[in-house]
Phi, psi and omega in degrees: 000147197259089184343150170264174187271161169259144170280190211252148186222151155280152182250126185308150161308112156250061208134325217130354195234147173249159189236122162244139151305139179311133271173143155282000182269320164320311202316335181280304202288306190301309168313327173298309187296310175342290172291339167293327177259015171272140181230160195231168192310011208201019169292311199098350167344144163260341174195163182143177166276119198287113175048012192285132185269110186276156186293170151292184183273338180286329184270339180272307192303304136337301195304268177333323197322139142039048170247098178307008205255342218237130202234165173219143177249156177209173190226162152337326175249000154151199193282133193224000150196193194200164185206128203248139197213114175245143181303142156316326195266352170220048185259336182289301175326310188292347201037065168268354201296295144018297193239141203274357168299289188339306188286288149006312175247348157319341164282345191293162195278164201259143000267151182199137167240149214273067177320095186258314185234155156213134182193121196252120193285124169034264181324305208273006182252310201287333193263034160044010178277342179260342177293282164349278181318313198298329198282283185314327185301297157338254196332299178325293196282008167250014123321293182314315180266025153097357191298188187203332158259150189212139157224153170218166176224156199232102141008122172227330187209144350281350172240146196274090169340013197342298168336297154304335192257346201265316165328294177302318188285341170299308198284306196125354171310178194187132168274131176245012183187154181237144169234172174274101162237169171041056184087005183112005179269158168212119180254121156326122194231118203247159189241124134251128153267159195246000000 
């Protein structure tokens, strides 16, 4: 049986930051912080998306459309990171099919929903407060709609995500397997059960 969705809530301000589902209005802003966090293999980056094809703002604007999945942390001055999470069922619809984590973990058995980006401007990463909110928020409401699996994937070579790998383990991820994509990148590909 194919989990129902949870309903949506704000999660209160902590620290400086608020957690909302994500607005078709966001899309422009999430795509910035998106480009903002590419990193390309030979930067020497510690964290960031390794080579990631961020979608256009019409492609972010899909990705949001009636997804319950997809958060924005936002401050007094405006949206300052995001966290976009998909259902098994609309990673083909989105046209993710594309990208070969996606497809990778689109085999896993069903239901699962997809962590794909998370990203925080600066200030707001180093104080872990909008990462930490964007994660619980999540995890809660995809427990409320019954899932029961989350999978993400992590930059392990060349660049090693630390940031990221130490987030999933703070959360209860478990690296359950590393692939080869895109050319010679090789990504952690992590599991929670909720």
């Amino acid at each position: 049986m194919q989990p129902g969705f949870a309903r949506h809530r704000i999660v209160p301000e902590n620290g400086g930051a608020r957690v909302r589902i994500a607005k078709v209005d966001d899309a422009r802003i999430i795509r910035s912080i998106s480009i903002a966090s590419n990193v390309t293999r030979d930067s020497g980056a510690k964290t960031g998306f390794v080579e990631y094809e961020t979608p256009g703002e019409d492609g972010y604007v899909e990705r949001i459309k009636d997804n319950p999945f997809f958060y924005v942390a936002e401050s007094e001055k405006g949206v300052v990171g995001f966290l976009s999470c998909f259902a098994d069922t609309t990673i083909h619809k989105l046209g993710l099919d594309r990208d070969e984590i996606a497809m990778h973990v689109s085999k896993k058995p069903i239901p699962f929903i997809y962590a794909d980006q998370l990203a925080v401007i600066d200030i707001f990463w180093k104080r872990g407060v909008a990462v930490g909110s964007l994660m619980s928020a999540f995890l809660g409401d995809a427990s409320a709609a019954g899932y029961r699996e989350v999978w993400a994937a992590v930059s392990h070579s060349p660049i090693r995500n630390l940031a990221a790998r130490n987030l999933c383990a703070n959360f209860g991820f478990r690296c359950h397997e590393e692939i080869h994509a895109y050319k010679g990148l090789v990504f952690g590909i992590y599991k929670k059960e909720i």
